[in-house]
OpenMM code with the backbone's topology and positions (N, CA, C; nanometers):
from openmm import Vec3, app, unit

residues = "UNK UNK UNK UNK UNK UNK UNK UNK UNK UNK UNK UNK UNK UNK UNK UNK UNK UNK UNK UNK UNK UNK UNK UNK UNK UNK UNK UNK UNK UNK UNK UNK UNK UNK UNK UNK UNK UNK UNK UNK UNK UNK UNK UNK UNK UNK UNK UNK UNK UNK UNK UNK UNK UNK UNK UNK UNK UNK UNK UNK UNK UNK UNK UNK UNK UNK UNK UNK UNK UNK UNK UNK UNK UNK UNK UNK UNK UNK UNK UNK UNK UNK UNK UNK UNK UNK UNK UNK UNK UNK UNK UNK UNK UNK UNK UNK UNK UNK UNK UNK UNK UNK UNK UNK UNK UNK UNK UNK UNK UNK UNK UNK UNK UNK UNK UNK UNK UNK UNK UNK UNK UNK UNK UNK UNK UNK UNK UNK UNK UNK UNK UNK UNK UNK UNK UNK UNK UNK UNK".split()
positions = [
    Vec3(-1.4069, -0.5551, -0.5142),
    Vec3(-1.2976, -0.6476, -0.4926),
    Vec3(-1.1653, -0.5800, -0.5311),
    Vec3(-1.0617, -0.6459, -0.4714),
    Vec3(-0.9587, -0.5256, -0.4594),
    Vec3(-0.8935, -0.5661, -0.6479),
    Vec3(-0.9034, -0.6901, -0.6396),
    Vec3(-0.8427, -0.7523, -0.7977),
    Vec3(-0.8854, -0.6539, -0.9227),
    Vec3(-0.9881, -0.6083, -0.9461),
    Vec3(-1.0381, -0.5064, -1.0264),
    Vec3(-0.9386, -0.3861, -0.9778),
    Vec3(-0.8992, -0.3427, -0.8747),
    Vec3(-0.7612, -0.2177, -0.8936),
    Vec3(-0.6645, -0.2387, -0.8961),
    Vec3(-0.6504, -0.3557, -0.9315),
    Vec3(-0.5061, -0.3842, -0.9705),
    Vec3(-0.4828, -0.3382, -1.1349),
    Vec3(-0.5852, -0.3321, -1.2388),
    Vec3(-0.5221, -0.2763, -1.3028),
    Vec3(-0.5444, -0.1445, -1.3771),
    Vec3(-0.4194, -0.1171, -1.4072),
    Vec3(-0.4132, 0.0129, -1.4379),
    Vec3(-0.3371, 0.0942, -1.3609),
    Vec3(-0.2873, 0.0355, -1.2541),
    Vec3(-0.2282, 0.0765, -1.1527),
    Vec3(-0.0468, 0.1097, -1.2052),
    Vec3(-0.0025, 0.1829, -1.0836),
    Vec3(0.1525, 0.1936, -1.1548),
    Vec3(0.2198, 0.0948, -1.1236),
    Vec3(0.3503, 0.0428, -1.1928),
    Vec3(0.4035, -0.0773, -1.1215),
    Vec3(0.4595, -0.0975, -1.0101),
    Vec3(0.4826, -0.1842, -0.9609),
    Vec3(0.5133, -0.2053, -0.7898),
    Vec3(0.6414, -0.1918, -0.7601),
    Vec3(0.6605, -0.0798, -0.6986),
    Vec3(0.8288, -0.0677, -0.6861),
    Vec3(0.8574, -0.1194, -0.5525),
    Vec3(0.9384, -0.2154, -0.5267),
    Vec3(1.0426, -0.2790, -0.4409),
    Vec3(1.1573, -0.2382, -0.4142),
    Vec3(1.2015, -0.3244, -0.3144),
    Vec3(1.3320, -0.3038, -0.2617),
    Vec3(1.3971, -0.4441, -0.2152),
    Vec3(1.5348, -0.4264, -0.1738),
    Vec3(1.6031, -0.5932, -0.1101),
    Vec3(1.5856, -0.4807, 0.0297),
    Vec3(1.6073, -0.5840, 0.1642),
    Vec3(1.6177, -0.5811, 0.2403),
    Vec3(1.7849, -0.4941, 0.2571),
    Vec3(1.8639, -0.4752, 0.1912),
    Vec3(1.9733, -0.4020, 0.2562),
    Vec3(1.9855, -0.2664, 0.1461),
    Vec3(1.9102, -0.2202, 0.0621),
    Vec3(1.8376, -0.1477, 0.0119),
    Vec3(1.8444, 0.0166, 0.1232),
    Vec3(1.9209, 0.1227, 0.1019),
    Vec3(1.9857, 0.2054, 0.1619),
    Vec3(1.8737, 0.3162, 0.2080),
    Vec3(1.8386, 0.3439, 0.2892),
    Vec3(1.6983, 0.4447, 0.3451),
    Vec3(1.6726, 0.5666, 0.2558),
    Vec3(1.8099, 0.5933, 0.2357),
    Vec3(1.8142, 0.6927, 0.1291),
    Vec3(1.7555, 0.6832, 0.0057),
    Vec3(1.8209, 0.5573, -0.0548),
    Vec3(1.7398, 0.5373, -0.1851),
    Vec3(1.6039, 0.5065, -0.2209),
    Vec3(1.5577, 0.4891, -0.0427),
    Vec3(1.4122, 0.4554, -0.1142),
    Vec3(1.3479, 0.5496, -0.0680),
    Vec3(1.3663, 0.7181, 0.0043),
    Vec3(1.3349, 0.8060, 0.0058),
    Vec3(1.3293, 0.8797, -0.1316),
    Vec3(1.4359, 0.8215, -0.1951),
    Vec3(1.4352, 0.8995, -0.3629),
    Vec3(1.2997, 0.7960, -0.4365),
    Vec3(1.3076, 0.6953, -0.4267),
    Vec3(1.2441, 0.6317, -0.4896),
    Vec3(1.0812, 0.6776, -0.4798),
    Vec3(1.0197, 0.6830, -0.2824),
    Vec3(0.8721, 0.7625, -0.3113),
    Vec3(0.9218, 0.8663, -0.3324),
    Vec3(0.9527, 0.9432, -0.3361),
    Vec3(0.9715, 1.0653, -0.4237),
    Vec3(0.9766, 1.0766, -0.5557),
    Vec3(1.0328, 1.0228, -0.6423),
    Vec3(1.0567, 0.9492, -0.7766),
    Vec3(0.9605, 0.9255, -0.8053),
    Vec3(0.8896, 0.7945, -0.7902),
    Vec3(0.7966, 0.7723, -0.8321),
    Vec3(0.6297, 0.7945, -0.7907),
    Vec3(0.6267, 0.8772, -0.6743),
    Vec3(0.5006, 0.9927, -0.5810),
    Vec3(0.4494, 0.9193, -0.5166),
    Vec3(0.5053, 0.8180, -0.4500),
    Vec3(0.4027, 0.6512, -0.3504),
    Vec3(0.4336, 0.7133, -0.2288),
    Vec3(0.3930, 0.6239, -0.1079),
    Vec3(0.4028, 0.6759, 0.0302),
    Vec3(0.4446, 0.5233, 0.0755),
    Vec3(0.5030, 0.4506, -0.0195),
    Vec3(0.5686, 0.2945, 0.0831),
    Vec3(0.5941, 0.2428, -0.0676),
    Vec3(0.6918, 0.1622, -0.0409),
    Vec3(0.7558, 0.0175, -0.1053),
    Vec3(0.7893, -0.1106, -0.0532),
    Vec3(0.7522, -0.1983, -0.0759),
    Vec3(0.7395, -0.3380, -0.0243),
    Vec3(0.8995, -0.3800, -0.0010),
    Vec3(0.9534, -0.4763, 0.0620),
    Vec3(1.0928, -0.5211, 0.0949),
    Vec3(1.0868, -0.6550, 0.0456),
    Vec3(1.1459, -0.6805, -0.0468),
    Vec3(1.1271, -0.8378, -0.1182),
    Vec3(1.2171, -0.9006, -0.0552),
    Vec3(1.2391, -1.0290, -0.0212),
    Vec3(1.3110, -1.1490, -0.0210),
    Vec3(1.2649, -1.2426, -0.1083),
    Vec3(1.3719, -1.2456, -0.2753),
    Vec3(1.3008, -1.3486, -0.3551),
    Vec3(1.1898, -1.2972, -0.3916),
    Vec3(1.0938, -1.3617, -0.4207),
    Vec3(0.9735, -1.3238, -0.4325),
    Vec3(0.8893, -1.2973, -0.3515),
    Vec3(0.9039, -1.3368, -0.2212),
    Vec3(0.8114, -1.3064, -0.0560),
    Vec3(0.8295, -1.1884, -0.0439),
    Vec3(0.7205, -1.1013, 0.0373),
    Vec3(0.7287, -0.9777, 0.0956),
    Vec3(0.7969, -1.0134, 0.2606),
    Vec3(0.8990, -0.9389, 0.2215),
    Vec3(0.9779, -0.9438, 0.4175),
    Vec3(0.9332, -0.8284, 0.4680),
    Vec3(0.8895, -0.7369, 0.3887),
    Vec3(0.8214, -0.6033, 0.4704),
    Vec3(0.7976, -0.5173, 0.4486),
    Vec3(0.8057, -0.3974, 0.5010),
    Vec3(0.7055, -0.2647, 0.3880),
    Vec3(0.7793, -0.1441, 0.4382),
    Vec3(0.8760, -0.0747, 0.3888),
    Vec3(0.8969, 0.0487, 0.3931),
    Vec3(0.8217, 0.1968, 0.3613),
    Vec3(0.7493, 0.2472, 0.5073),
    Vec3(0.6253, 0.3846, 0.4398),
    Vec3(0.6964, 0.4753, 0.4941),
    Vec3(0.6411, 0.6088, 0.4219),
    Vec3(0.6904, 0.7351, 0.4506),
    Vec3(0.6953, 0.7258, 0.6168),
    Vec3(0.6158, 0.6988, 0.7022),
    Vec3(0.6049, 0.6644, 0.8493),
    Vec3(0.7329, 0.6303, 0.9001),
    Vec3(0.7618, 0.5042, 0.8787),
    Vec3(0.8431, 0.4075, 0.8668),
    Vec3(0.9990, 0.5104, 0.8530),
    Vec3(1.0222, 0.5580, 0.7689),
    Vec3(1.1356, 0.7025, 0.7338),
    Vec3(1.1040, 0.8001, 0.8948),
    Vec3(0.9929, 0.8262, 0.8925),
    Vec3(0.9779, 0.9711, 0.9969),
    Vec3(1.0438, 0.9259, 1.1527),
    Vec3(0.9652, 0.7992, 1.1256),
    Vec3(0.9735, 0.7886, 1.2710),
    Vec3(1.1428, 0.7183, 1.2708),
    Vec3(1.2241, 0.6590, 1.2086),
    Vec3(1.3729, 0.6251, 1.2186),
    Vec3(1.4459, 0.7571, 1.2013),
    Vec3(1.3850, 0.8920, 1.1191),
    Vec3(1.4626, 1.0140, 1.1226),
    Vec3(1.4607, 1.0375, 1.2894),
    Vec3(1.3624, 1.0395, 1.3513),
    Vec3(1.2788, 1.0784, 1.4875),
    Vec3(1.4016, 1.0060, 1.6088),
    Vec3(1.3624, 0.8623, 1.5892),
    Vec3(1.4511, 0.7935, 1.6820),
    Vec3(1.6089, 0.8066, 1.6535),
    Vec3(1.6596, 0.7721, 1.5340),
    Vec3(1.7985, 0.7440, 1.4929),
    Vec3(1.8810, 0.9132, 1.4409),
    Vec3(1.7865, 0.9809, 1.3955),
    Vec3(1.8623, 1.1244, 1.3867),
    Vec3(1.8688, 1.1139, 1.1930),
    Vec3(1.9663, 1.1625, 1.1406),
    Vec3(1.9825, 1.1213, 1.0150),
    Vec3(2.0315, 1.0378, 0.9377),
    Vec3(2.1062, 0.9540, 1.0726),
    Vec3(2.1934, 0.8503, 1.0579),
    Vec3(2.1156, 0.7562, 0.9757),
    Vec3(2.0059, 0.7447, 0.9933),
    Vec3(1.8846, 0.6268, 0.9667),
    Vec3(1.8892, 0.6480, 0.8108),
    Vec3(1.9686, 0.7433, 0.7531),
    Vec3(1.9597, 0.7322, 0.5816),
    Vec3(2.0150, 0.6736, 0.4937),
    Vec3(2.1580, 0.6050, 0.6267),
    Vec3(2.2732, 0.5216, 0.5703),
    Vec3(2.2527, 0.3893, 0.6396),
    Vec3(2.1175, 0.3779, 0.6598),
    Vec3(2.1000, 0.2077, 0.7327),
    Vec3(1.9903, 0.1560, 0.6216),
    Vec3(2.0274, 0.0673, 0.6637),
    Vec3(1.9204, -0.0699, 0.5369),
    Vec3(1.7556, -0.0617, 0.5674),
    Vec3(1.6859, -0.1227, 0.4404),
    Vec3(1.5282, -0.1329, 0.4664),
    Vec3(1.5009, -0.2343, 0.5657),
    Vec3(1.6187, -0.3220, 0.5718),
    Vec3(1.5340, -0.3873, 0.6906),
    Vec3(1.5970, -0.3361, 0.8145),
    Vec3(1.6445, -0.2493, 0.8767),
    Vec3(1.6461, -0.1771, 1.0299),
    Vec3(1.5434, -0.1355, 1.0646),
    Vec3(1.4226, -0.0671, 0.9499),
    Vec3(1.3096, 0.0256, 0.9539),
    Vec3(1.1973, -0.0177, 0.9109),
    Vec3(1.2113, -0.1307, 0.8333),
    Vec3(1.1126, -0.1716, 0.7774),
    Vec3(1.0099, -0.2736, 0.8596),
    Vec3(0.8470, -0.2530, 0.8124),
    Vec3(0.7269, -0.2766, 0.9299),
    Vec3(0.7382, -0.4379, 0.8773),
    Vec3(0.7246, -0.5157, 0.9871),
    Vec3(0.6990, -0.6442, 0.9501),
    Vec3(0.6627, -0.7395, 1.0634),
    Vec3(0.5950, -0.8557, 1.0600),
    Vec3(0.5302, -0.9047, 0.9264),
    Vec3(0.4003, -0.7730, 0.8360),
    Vec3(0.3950, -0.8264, 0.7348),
    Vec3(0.2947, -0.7393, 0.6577),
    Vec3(0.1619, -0.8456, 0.6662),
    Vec3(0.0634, -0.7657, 0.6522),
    Vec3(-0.0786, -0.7899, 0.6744),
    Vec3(-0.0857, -0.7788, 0.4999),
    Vec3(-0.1513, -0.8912, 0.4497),
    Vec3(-0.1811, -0.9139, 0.3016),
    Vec3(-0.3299, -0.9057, 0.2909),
    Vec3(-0.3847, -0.9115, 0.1486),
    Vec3(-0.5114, -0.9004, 0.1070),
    Vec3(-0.5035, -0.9728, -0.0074),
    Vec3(-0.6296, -1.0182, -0.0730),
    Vec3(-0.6537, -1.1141, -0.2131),
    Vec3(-0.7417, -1.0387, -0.3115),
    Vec3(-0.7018, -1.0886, -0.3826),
    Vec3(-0.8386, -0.9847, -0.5087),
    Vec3(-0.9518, -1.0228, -0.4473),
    Vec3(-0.9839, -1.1136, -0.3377),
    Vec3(-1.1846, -1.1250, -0.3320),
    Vec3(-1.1600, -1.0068, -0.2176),
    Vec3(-1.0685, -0.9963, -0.1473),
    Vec3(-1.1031, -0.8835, -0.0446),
    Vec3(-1.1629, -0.8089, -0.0897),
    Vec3(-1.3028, -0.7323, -0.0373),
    Vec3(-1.3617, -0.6008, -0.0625),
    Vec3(-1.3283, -0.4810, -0.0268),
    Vec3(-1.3136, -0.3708, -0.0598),
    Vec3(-1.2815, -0.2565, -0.0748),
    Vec3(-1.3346, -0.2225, 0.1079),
    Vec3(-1.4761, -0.2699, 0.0872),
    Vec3(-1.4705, -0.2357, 0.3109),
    Vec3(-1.4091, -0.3291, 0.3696),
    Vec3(-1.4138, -0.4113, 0.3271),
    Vec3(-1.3068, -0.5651, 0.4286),
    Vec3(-1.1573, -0.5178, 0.4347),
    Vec3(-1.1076, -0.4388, 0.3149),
    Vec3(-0.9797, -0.3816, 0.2738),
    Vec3(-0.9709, -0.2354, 0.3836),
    Vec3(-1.0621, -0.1545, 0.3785),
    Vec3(-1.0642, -0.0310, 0.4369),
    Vec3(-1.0910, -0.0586, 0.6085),
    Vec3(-1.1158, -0.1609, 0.6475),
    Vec3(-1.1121, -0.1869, 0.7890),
    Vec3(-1.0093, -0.2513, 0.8356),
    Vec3(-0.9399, -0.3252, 0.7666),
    Vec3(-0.8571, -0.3706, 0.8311),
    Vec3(-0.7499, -0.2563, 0.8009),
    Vec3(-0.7466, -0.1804, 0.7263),
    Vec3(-0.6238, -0.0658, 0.7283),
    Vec3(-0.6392, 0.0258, 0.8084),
    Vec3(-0.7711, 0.0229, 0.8696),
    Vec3(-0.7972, 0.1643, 0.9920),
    Vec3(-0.7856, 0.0808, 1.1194),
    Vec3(-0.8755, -0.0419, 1.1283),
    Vec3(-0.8224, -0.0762, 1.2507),
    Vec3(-0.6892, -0.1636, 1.2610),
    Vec3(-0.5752, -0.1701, 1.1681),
    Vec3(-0.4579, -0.1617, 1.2099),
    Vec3(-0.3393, -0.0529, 1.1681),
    Vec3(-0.4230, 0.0444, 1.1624),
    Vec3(-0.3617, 0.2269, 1.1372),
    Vec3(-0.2493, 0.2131, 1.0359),
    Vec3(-0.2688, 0.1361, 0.9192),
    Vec3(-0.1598, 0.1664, 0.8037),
    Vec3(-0.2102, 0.1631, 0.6695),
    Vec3(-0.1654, 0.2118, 0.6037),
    Vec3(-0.1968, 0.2965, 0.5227),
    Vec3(-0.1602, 0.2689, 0.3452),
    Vec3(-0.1289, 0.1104, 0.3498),
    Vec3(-0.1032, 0.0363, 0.2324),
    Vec3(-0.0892, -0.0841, 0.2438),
    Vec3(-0.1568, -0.1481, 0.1479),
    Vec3(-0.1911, -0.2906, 0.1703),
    Vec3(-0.1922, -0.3604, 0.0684),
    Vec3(-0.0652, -0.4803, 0.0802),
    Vec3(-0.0296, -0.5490, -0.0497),
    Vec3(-0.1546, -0.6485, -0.0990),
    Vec3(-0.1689, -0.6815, -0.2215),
    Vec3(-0.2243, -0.8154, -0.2645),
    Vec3(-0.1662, -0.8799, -0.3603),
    Vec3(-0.1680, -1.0022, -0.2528),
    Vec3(-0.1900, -1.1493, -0.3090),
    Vec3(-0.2693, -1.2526, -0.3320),
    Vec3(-0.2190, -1.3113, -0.4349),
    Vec3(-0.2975, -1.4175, -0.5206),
    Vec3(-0.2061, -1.5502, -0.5079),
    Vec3(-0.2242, -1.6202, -0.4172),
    Vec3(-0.1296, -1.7744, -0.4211),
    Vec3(-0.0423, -1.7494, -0.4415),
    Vec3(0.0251, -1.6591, -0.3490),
    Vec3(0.2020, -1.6545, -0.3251),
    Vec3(0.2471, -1.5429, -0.4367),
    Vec3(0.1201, -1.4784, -0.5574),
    Vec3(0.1979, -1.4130, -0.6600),
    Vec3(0.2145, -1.2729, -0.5777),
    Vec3(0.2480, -1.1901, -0.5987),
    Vec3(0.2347, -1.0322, -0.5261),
    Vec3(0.1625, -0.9579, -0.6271),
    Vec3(0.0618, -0.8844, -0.6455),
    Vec3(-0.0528, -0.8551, -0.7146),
    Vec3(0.0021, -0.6847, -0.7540),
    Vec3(0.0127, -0.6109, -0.6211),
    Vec3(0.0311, -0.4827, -0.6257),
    Vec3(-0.0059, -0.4515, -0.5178),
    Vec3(-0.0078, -0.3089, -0.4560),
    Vec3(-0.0245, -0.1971, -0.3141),
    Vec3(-0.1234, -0.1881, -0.3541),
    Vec3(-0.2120, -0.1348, -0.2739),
    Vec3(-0.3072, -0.0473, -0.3046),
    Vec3(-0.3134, 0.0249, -0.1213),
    Vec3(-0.3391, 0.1825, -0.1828),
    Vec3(-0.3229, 0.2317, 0.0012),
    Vec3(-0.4523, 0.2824, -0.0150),
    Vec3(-0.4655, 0.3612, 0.0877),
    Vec3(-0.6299, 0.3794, 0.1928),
    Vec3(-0.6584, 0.4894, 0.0299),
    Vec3(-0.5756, 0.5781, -0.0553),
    Vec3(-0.6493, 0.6503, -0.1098),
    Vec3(-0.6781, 0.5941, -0.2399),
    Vec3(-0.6392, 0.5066, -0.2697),
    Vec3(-0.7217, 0.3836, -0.3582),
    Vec3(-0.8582, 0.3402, -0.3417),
    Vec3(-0.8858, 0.3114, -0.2210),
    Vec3(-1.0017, 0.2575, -0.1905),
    Vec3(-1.0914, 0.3790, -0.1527),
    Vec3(-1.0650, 0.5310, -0.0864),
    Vec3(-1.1354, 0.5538, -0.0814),
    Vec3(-1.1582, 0.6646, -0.1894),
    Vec3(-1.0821, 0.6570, -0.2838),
    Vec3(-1.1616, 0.7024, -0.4605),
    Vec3(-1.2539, 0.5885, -0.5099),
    Vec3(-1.2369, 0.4316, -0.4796),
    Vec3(-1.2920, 0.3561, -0.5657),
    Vec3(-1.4226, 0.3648, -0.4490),
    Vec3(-1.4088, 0.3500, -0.3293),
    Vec3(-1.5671, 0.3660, -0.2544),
    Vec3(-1.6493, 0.4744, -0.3000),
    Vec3(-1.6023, 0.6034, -0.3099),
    Vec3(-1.6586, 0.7126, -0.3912),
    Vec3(-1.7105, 0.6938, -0.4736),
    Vec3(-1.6573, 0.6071, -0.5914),
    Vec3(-1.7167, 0.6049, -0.7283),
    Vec3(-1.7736, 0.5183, -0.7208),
    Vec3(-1.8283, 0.3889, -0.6273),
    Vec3(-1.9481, 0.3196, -0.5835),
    Vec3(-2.0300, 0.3889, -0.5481),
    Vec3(-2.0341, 0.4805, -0.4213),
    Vec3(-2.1433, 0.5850, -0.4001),
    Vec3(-2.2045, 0.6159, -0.4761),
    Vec3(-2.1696, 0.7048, -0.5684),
    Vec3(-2.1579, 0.8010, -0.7006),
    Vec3(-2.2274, 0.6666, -0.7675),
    Vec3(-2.1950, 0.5700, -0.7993),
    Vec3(-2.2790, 0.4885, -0.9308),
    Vec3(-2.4075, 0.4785, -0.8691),
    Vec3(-2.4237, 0.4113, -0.7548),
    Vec3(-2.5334, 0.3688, -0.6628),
    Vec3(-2.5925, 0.4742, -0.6293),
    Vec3(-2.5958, 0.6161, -0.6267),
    Vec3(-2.6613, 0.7182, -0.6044),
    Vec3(-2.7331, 0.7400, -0.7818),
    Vec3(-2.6718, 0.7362, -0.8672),
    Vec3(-2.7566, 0.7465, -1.0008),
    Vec3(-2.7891, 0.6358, -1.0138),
    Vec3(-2.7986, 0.5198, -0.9559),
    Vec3(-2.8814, 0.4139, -1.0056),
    Vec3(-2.9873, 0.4531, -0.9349),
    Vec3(-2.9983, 0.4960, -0.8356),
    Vec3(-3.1727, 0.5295, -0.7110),
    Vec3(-3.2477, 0.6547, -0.8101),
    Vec3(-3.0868, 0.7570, -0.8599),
    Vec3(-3.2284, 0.8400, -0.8834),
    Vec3(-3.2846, 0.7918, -1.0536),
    Vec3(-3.2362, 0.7147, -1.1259),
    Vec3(-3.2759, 0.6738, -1.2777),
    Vec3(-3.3957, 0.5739, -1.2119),
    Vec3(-3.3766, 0.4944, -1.0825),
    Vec3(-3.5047, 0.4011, -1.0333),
    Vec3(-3.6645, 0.5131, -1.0186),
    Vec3(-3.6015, 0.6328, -0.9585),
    Vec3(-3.7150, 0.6738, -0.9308),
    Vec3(-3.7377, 0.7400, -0.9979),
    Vec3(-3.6762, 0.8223, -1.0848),
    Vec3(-3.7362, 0.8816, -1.1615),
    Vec3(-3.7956, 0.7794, -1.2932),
    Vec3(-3.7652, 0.6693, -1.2964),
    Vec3(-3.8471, 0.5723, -1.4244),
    Vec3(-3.9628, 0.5375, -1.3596),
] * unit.nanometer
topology = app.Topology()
chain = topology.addChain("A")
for resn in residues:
    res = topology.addResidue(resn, chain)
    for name in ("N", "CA", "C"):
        topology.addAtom(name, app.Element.getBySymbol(name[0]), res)
């Protein structure tokens, strides 16, 4: 369940919607993420990812560094809940090709968690469930 990686996690860095492209290029950089959420209030209005940067450098030139998070920013955002499972979580991020995925809990905003969250924590399911078979058979 995704609620179990929520903690321990780093804290959730945001942005406002007029929030300068630039600064939140410093910001994943700053703080080593690949997206930051776009708050209105407490609602998510949308999600600024490294993507999100490439492809406005791509279309807009460099100009796109002195325009706001919301010119660039992906929206609506696709949410998740702490019961989401880690494969219920990992499918819906492949079959809608992005690569961080907020959770919520009744309107609270929980935290990100992106595809390499889940697929360290699927790993270390493997990994448990592979020494639970061989402690079965070998007892």
């Amino acid at each position: 369940m995704l609620g179990s990686l929520m903690s321990g996690k780093k804290p959730l860095v945001s942005v406002s919607r007029d929030t300068p492209i630039s600064t939140i290029a410093a910001l994943l950089h700053q703080h080593r993420i690949g997206a930051v959420l776009v708050l209105d209030g407490d609602s998510i209005a949308g999600l600024v990812s490294e993507r999100d940067i490439c492809a406005g450098l791509h279309t807009h030139g460099a100009g796109i560094l002195d325009a706001a998070a919301a010119e660039i920013m992906s929206a609506p955002v696709i949410t998740a809940t702490p019961m989401t499972t880690v494969v219920e979580a990992m499918t819906i991020m492949t079959d809608r090709r992005f690569r961080h995925l907020p959770v919520v809990d009744s309107g609270r905003i929980l935290g990100l968690v992106s595809i390499g969250d889940l697929v360290k924590r699927r790993i270390e399911q493997a990994e448990a469930e592979a020494a639970a078979m061989k402690d079965y058979i070998s007892s």
